[in-house]
C-alpha positions as CSV (number, residue, x, y, z in Angstrom):
1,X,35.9,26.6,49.0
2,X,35.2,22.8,48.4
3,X,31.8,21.6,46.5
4,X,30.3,18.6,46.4
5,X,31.9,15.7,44.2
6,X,29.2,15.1,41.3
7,X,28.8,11.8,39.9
8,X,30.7,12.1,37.1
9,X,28.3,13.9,34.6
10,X,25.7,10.8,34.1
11,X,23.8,10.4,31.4
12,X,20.6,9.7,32.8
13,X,19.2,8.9,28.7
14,X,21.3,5.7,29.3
15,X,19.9,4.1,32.4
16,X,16.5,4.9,30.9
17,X,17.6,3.2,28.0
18,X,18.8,0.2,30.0
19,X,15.4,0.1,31.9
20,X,13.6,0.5,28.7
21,X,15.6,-2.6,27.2
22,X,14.9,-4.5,30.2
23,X,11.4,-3.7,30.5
24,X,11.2,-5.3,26.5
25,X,12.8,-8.5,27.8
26,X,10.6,-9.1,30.7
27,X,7.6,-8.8,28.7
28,X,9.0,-10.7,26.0
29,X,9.5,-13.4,28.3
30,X,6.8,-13.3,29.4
31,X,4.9,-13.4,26.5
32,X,6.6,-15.9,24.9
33,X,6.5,-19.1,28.0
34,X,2.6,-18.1,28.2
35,X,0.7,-21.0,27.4
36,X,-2.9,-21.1,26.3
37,X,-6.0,-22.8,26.1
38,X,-7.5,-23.7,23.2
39,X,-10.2,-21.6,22.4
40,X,-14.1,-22.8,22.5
41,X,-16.0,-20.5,21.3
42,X,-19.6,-19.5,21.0
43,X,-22.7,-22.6,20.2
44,X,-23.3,-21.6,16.6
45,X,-27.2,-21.8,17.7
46,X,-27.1,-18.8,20.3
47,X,-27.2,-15.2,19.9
48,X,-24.0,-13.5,22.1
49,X,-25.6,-10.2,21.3
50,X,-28.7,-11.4,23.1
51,X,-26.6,-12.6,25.7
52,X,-24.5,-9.5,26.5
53,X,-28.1,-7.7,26.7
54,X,-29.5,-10.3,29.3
55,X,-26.0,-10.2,31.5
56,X,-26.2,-6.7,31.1
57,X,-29.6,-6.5,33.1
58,X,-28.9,-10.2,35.1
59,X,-32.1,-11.9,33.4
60,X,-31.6,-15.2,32.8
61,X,-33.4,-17.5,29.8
62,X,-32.3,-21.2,28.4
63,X,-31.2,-19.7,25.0
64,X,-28.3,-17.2,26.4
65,X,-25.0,-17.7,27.4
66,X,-24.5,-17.7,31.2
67,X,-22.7,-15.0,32.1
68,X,-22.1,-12.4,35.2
69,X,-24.8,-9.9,36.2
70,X,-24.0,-6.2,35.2
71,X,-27.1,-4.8,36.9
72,X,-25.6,-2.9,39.7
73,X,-23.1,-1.2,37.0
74,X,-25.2,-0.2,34.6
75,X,-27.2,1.7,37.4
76,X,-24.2,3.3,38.6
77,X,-23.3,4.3,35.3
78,X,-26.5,5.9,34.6
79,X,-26.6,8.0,37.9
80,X,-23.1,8.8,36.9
81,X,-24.2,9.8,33.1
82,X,-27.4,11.3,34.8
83,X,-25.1,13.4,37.1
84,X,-22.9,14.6,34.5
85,X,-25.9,15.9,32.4
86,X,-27.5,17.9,35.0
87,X,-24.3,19.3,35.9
88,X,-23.9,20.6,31.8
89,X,-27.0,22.2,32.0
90,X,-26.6,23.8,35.3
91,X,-23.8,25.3,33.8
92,X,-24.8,26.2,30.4
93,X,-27.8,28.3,32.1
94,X,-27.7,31.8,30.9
95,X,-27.8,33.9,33.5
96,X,-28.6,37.9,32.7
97,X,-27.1,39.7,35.6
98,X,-28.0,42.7,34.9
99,X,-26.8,43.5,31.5
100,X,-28.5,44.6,28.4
């Protein structure tokens, strides 16, 4: 009876090792030709905390830095959270059944 010819007993730890290797070198690369910006920063005379609360709920004012709207997010994070509570307390509802 003939079987199958197996690759000859691969070690599989040494392609992953290759691929890991690899992996390193891309990102490397590719981490090291990225250029950059320089960096502006904030106006000294603005509050970003103010800001994030104003994007947060898209109200705009003149002393906020302009930003994206995160109204439509925050509601669906609420329902979410909402959803999640009611669900904990639908489960955590004793229920006697019957016993003593």
């Amino acid at each position: 009876m003939t079987t199958r010819p197996r690759l000859a007993d691969f070690n599989r730890g040494v392609v992953t090792g290759v691929a890991a290797v690899a992996l390193f070198g891309l990102m490397a690369a590719v981490f090291l030709t990225a250029q950059f910006e320089q960096p502006s920063g904030f106006p000294a005379d603005i509050s970003v905390v103010k800001s994030i609360g104003f994007a947060m709920f898209d109200i705009t004012a003149e002393d906020v830095i302009v930003g994206e709207g995160f109204l439509a997010v925050f509601l669906i994070i609420a329902i979410a959270l909402d959803a999640a509570l009611d669900g904990s307390l639908m489960l955590a509802e004793r229920d006697d059944g019957g016993e003593e």
